[in-house]
mmJSON file of the N, C-alpha and C atoms, coordinates in Angstrom:
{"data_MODEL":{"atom_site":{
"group_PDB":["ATOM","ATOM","ATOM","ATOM","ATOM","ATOM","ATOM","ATOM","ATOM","ATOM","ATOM","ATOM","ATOM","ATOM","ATOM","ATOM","ATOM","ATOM","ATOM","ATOM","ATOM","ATOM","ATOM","ATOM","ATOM","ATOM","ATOM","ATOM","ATOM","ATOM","ATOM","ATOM","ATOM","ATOM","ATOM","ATOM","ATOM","ATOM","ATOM","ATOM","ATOM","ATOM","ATOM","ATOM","ATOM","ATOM","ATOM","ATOM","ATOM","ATOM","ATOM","ATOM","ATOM","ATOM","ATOM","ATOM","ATOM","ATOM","ATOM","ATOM","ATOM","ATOM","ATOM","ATOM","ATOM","ATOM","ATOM","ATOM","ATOM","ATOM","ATOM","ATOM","ATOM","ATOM","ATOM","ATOM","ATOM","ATOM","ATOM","ATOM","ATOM","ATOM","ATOM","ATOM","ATOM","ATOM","ATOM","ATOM","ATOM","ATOM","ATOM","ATOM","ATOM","ATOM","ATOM","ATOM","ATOM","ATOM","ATOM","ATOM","ATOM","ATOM","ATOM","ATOM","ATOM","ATOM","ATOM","ATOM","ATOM","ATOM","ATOM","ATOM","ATOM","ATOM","ATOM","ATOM","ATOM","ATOM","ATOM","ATOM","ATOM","ATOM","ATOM","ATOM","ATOM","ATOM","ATOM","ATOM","ATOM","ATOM","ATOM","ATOM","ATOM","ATOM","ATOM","ATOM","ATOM","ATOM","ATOM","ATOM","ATOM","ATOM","ATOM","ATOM","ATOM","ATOM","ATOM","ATOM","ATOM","ATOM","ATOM","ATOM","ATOM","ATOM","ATOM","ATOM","ATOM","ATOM","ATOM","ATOM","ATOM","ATOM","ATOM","ATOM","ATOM","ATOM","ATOM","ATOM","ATOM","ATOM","ATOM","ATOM","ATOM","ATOM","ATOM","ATOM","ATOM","ATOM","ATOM","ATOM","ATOM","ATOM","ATOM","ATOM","ATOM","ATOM","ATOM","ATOM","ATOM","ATOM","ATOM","ATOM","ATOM","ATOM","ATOM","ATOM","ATOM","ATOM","ATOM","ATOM","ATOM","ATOM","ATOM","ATOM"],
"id":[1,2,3,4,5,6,7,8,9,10,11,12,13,14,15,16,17,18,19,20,21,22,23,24,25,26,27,28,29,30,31,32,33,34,35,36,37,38,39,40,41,42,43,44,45,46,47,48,49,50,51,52,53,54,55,56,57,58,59,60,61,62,63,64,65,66,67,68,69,70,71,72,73,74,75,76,77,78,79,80,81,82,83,84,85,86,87,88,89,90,91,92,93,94,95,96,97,98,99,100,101,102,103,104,105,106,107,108,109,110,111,112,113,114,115,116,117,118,119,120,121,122,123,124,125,126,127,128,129,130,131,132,133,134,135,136,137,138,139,140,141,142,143,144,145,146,147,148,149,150,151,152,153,154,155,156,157,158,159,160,161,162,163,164,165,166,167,168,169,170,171,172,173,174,175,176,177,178,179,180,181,182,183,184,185,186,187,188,189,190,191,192,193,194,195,196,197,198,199,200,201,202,203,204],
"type_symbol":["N","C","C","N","C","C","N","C","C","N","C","C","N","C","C","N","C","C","N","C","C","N","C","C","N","C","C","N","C","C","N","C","C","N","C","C","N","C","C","N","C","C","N","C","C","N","C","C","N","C","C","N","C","C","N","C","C","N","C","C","N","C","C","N","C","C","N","C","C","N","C","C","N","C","C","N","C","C","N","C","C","N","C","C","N","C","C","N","C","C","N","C","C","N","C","C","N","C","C","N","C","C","N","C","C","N","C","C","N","C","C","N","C","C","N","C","C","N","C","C","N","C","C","N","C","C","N","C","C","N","C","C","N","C","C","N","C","C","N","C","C","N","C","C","N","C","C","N","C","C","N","C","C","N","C","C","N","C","C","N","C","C","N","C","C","N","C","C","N","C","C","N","C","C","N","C","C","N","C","C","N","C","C","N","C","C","N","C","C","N","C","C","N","C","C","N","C","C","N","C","C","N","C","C"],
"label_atom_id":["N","CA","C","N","CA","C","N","CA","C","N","CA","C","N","CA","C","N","CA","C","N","CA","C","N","CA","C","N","CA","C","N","CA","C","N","CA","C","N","CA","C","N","CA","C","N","CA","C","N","CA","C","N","CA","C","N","CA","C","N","CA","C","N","CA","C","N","CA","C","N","CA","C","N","CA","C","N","CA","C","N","CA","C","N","CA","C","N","CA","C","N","CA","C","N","CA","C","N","CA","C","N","CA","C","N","CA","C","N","CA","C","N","CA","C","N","CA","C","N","CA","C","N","CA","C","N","CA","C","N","CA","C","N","CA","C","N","CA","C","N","CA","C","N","CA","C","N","CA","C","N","CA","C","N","CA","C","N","CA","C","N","CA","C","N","CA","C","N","CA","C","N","CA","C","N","CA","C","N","CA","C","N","CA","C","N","CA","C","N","CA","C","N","CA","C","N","CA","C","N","CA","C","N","CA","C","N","CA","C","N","CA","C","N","CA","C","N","CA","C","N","CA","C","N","CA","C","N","CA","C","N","CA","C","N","CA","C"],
"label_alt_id":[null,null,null,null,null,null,null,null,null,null,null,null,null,null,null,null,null,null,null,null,null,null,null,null,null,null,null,null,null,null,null,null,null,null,null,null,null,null,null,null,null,null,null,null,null,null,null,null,null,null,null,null,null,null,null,null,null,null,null,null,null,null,null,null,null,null,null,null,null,null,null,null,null,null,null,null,null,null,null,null,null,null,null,null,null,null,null,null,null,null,null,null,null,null,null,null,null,null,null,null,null,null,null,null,null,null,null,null,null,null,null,null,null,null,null,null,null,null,null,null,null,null,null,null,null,null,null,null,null,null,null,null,null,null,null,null,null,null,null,null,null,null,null,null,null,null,null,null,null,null,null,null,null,null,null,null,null,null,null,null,null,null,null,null,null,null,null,null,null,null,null,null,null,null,null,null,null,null,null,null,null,null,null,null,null,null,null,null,null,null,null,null,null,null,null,null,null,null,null,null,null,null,null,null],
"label_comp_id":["UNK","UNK","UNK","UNK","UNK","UNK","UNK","UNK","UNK","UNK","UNK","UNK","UNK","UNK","UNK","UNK","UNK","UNK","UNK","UNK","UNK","UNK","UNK","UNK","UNK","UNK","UNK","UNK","UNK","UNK","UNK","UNK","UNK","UNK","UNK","UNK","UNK","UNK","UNK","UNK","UNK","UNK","UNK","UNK","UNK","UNK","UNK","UNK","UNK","UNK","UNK","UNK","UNK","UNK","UNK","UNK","UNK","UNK","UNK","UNK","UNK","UNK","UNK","UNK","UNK","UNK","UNK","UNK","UNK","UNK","UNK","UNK","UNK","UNK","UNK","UNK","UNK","UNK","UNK","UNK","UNK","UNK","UNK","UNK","UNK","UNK","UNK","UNK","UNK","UNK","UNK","UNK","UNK","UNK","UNK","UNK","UNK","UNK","UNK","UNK","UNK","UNK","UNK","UNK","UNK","UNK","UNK","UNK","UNK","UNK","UNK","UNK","UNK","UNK","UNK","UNK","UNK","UNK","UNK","UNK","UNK","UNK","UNK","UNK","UNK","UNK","UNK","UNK","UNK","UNK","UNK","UNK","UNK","UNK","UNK","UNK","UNK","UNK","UNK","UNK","UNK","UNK","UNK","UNK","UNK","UNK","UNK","UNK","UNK","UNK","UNK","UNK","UNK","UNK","UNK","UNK","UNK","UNK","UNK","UNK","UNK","UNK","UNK","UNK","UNK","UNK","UNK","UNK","UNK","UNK","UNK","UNK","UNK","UNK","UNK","UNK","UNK","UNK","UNK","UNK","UNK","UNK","UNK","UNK","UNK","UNK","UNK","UNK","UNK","UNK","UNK","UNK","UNK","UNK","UNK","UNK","UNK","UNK","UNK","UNK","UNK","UNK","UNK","UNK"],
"label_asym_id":["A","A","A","A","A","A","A","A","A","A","A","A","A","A","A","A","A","A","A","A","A","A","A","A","A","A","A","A","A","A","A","A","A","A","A","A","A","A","A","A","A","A","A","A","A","A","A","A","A","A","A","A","A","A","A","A","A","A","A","A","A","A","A","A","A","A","A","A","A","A","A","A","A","A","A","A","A","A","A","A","A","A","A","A","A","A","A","A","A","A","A","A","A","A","A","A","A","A","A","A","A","A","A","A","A","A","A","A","A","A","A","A","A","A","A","A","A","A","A","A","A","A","A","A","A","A","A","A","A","A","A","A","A","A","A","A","A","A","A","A","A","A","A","A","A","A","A","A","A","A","A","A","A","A","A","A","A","A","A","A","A","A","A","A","A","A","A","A","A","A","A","A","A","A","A","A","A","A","A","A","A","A","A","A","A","A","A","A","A","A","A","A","A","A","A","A","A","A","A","A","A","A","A","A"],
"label_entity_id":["1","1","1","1","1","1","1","1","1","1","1","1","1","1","1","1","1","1","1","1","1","1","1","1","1","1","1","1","1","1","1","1","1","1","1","1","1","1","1","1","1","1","1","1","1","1","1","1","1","1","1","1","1","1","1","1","1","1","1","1","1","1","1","1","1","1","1","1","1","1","1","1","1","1","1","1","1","1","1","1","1","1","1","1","1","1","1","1","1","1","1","1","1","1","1","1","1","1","1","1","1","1","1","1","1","1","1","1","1","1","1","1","1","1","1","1","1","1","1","1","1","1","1","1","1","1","1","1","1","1","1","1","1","1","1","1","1","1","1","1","1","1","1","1","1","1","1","1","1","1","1","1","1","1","1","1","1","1","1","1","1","1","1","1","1","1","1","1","1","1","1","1","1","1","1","1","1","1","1","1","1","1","1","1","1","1","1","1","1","1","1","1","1","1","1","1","1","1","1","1","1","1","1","1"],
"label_seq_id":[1,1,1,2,2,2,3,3,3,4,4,4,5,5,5,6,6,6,7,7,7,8,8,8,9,9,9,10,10,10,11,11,11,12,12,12,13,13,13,14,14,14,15,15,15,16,16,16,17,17,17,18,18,18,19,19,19,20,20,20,21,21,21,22,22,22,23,23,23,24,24,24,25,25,25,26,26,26,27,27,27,28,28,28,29,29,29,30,30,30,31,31,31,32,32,32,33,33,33,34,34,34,35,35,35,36,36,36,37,37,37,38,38,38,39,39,39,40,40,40,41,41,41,42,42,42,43,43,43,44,44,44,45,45,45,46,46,46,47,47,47,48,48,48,49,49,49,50,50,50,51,51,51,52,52,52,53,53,53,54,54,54,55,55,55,56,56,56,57,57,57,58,58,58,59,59,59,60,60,60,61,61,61,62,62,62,63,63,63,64,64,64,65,65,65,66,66,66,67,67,67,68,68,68],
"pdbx_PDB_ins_code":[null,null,null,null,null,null,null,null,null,null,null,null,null,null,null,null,null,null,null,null,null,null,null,null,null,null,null,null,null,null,null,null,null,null,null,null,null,null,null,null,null,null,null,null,null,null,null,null,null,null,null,null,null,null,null,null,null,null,null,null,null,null,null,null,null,null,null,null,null,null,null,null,null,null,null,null,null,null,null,null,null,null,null,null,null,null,null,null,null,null,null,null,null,null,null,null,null,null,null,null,null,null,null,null,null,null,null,null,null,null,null,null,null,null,null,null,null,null,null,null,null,null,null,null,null,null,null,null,null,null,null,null,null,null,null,null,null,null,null,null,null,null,null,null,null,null,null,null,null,null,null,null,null,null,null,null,null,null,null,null,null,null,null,null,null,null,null,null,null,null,null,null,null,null,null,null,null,null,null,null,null,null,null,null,null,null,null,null,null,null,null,null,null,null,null,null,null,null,null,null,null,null,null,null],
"Cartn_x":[-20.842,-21.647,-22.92,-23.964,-25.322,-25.255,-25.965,-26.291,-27.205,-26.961,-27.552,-28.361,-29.325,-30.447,-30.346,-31.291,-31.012,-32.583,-32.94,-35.076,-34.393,-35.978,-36.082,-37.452,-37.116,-38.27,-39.146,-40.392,-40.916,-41.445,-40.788,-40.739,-42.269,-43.01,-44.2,-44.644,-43.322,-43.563,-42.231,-42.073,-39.887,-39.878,-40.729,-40.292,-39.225,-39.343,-38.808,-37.671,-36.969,-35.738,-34.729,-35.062,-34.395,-33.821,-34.785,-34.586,-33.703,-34.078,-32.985,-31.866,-31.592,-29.827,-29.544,-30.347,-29.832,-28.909,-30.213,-29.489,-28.593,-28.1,-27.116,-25.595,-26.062,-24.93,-24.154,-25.456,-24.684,-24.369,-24.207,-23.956,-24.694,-26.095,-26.911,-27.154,-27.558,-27.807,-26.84,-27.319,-26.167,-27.03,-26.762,-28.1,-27.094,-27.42,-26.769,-27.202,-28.08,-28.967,-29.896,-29.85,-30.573,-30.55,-31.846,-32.483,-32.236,-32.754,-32.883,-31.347,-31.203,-29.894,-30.181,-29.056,-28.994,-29.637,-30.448,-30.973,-29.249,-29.918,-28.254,-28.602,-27.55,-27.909,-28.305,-28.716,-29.293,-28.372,-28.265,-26.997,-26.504,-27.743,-27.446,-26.846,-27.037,-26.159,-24.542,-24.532,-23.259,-22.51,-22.496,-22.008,-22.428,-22.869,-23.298,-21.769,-21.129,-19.467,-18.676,-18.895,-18.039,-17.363,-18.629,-17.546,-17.847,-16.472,-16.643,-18.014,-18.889,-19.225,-19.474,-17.672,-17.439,-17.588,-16.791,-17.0,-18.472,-19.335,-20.819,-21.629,-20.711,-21.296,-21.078,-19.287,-19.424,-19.555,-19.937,-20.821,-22.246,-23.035,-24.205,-23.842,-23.38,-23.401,-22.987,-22.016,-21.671,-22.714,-23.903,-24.573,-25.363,-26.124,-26.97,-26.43,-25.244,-24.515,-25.106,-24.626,-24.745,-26.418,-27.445,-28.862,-29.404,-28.673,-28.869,-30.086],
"Cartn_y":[-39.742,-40.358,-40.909,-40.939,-41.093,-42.648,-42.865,-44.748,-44.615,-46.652,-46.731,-47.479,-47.581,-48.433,-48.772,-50.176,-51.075,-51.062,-50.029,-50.517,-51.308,-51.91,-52.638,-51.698,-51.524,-50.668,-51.368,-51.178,-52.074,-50.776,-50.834,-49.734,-49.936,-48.823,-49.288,-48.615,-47.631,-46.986,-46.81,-47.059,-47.218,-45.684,-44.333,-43.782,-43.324,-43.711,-43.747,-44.26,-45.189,-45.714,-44.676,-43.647,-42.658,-41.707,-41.722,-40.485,-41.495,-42.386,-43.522,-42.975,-43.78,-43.605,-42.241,-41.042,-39.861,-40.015,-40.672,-40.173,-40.838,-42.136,-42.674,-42.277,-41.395,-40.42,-39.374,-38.662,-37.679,-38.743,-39.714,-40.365,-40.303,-39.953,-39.961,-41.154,-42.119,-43.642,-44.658,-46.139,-47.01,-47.888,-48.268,-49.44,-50.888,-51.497,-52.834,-53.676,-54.293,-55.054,-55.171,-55.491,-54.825,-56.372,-56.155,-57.35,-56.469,-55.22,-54.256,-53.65,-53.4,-52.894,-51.279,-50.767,-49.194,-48.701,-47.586,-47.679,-46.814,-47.202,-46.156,-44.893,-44.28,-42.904,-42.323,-40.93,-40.982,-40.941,-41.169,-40.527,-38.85,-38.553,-37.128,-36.522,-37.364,-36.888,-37.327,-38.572,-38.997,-38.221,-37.758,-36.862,-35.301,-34.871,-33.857,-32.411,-33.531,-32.036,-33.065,-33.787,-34.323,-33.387,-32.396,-31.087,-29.753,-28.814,-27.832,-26.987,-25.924,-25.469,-24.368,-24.556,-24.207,-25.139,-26.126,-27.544,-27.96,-27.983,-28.308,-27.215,-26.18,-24.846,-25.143,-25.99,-25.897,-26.964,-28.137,-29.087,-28.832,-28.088,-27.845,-26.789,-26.388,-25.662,-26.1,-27.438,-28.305,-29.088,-29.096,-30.4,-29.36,-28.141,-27.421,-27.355,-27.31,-27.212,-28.237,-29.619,-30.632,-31.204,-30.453,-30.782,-29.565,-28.771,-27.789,-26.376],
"Cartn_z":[90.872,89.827,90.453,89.611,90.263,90.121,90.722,90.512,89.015,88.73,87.001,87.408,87.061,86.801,84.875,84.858,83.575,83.549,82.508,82.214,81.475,81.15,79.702,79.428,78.151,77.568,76.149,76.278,75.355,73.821,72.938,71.823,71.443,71.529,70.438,69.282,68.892,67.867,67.537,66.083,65.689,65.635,65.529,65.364,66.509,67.662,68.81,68.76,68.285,67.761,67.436,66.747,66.612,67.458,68.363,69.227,70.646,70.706,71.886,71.401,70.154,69.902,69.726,69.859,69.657,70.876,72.342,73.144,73.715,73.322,73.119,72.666,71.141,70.917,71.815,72.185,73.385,75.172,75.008,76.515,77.102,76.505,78.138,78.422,77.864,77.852,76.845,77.922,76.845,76.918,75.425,74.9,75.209,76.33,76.855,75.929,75.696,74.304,74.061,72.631,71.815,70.569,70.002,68.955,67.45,67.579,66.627,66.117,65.081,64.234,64.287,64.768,65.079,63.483,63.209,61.828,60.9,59.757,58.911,59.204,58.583,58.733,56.982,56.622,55.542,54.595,53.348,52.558,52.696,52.726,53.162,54.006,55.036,56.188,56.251,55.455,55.77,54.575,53.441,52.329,52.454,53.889,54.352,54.199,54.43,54.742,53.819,52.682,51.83,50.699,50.487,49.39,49.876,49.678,50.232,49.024,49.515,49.339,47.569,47.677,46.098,45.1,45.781,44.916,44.453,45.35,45.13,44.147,43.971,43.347,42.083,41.869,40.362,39.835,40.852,40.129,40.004,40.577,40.016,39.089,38.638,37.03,36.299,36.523,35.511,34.852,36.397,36.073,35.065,35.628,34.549,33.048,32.906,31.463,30.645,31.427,30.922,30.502,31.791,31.127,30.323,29.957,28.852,29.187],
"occupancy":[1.0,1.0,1.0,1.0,1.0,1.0,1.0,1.0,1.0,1.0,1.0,1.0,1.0,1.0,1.0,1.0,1.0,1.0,1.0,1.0,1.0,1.0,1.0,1.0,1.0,1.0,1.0,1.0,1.0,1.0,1.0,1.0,1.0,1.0,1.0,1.0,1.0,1.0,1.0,1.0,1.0,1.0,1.0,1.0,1.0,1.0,1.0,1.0,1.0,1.0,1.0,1.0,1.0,1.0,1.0,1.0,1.0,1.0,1.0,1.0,1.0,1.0,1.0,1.0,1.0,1.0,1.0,1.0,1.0,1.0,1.0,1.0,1.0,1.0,1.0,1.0,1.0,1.0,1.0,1.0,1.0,1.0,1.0,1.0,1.0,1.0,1.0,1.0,1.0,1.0,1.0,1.0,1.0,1.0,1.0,1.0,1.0,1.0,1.0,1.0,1.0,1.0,1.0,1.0,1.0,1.0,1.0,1.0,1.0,1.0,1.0,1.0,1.0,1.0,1.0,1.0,1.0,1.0,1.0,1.0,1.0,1.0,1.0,1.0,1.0,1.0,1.0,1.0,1.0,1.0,1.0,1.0,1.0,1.0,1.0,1.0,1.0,1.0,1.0,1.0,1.0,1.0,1.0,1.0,1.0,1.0,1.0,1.0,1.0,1.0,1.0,1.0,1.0,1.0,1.0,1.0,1.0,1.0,1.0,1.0,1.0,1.0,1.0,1.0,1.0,1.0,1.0,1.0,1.0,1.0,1.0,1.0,1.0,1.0,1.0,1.0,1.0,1.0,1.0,1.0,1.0,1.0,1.0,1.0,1.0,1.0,1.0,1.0,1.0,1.0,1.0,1.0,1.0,1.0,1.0,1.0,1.0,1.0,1.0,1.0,1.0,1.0,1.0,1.0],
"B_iso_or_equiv":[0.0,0.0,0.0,0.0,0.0,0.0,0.0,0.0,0.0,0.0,0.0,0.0,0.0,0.0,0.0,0.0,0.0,0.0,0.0,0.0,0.0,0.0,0.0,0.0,0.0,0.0,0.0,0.0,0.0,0.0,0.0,0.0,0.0,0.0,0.0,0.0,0.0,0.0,0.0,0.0,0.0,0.0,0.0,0.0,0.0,0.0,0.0,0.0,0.0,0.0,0.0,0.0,0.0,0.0,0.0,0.0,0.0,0.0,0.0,0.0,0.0,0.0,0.0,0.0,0.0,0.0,0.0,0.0,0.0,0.0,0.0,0.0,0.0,0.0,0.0,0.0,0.0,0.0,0.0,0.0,0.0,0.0,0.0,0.0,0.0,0.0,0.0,0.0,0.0,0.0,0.0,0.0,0.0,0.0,0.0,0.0,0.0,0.0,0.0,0.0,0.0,0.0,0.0,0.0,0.0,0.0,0.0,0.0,0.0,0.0,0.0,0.0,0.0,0.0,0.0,0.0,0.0,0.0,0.0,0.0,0.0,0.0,0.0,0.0,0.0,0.0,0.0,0.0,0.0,0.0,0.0,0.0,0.0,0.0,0.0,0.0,0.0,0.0,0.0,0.0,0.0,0.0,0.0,0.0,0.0,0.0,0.0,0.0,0.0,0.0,0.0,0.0,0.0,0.0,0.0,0.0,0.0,0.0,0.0,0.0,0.0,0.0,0.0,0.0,0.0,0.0,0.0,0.0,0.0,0.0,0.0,0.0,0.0,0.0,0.0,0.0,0.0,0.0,0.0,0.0,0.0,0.0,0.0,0.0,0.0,0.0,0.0,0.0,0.0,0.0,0.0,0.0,0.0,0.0,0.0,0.0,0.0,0.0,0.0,0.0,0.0,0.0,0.0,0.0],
"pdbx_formal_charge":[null,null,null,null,null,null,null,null,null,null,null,null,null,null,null,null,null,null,null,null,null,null,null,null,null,null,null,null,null,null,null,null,null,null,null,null,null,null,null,null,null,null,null,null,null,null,null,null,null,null,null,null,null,null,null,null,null,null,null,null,null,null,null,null,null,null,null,null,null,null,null,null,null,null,null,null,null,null,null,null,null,null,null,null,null,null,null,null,null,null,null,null,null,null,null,null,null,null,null,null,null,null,null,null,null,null,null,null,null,null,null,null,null,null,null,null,null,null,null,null,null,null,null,null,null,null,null,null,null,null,null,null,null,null,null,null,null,null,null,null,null,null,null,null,null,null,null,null,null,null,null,null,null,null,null,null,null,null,null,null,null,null,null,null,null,null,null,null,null,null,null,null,null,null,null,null,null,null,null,null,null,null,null,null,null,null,null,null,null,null,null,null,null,null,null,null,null,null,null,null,null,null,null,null],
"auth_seq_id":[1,1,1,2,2,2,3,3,3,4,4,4,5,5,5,6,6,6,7,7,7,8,8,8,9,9,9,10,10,10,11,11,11,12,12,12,13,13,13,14,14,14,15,15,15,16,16,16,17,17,17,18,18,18,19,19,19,20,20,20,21,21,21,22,22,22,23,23,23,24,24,24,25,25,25,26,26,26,27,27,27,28,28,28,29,29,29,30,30,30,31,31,31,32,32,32,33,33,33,34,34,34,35,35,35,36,36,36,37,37,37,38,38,38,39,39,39,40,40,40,41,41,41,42,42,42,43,43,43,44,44,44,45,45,45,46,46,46,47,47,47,48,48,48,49,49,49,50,50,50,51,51,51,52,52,52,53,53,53,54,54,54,55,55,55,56,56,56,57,57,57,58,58,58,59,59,59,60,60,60,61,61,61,62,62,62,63,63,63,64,64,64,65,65,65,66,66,66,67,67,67,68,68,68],
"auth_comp_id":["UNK","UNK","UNK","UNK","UNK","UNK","UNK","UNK","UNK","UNK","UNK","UNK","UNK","UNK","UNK","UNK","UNK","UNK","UNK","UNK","UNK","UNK","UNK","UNK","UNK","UNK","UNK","UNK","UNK","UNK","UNK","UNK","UNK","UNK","UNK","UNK","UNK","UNK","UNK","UNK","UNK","UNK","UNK","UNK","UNK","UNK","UNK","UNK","UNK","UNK","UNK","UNK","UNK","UNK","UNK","UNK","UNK","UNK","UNK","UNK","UNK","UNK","UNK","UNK","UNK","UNK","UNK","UNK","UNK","UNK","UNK","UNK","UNK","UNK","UNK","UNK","UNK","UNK","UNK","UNK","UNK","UNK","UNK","UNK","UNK","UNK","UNK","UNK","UNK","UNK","UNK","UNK","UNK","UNK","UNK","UNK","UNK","UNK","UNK","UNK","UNK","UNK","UNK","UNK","UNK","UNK","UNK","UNK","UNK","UNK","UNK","UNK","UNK","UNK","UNK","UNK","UNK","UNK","UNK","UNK","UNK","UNK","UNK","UNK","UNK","UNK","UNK","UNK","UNK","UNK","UNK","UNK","UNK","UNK","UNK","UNK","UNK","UNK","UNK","UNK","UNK","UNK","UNK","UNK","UNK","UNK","UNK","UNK","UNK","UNK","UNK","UNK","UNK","UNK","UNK","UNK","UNK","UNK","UNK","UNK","UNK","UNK","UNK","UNK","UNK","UNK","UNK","UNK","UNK","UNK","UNK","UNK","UNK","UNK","UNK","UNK","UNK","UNK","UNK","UNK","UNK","UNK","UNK","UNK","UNK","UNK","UNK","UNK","UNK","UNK","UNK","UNK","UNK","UNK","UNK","UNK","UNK","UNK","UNK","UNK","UNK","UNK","UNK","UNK"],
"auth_asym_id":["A","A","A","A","A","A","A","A","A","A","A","A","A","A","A","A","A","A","A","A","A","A","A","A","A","A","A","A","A","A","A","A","A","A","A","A","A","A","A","A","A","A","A","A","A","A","A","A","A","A","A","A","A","A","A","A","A","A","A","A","A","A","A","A","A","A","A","A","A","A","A","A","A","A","A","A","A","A","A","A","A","A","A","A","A","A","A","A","A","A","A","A","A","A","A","A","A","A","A","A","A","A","A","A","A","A","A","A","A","A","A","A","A","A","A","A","A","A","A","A","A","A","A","A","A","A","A","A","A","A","A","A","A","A","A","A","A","A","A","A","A","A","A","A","A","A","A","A","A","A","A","A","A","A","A","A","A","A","A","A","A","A","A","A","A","A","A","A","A","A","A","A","A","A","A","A","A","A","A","A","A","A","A","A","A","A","A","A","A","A","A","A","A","A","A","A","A","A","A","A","A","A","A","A"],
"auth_atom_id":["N","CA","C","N","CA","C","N","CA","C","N","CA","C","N","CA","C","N","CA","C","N","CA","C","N","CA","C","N","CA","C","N","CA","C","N","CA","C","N","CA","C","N","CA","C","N","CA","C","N","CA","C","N","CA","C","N","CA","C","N","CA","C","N","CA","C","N","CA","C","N","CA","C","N","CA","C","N","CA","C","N","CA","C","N","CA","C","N","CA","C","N","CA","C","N","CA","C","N","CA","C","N","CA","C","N","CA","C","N","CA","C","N","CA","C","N","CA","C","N","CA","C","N","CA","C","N","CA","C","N","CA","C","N","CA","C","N","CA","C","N","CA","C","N","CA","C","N","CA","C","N","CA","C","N","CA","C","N","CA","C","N","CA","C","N","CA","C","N","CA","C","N","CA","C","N","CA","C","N","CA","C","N","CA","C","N","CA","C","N","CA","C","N","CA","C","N","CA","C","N","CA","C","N","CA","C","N","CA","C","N","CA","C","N","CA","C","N","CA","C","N","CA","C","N","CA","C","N","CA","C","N","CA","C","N","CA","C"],
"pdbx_PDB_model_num":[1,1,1,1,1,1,1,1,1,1,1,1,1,1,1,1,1,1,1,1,1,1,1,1,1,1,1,1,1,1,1,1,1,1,1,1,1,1,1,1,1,1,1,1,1,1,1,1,1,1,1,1,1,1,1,1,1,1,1,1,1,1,1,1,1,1,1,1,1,1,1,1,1,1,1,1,1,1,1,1,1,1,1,1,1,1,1,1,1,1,1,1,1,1,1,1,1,1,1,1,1,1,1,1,1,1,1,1,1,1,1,1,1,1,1,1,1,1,1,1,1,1,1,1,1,1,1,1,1,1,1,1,1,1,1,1,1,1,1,1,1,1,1,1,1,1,1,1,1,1,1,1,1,1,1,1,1,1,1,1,1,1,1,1,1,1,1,1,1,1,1,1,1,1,1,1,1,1,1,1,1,1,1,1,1,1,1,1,1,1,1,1,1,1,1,1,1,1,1,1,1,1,1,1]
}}}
């Protein structure tokens, strides 16, 4: 195992926030602390694999039925 070093990094753009905890997700880094709240994730993503494929098929033709 390689040796760890601890930056402190000064964010100056949140879009950057995102891409940290990406790499947080895959282990490359561990956020020791932190002031900032990990951001949510989108609804989209989290209801991303919530219905299979058919299911989502015949609710959108339900939904078209229903707006005529």
């Amino acid at each position: 195992m390689q040796d760890r070093e601890t930056l402190i990094i000064k964010i100056k753009d949140s879009k950057v926030l995102k891409l940290i905890y990406d790499l947080e997700d895959l282990n490359l880094i561990e956020i020791v602390g932190s002031d900032i709240k990990k951001p949510a994730k989108k609804l989209s993503e989290l209801l991303s694999s919530s219905l299979s494929p058919e299911q989502a098929e015949k609710m959108h033709e339900e939904l078209k039925q229903m707006r005529g």
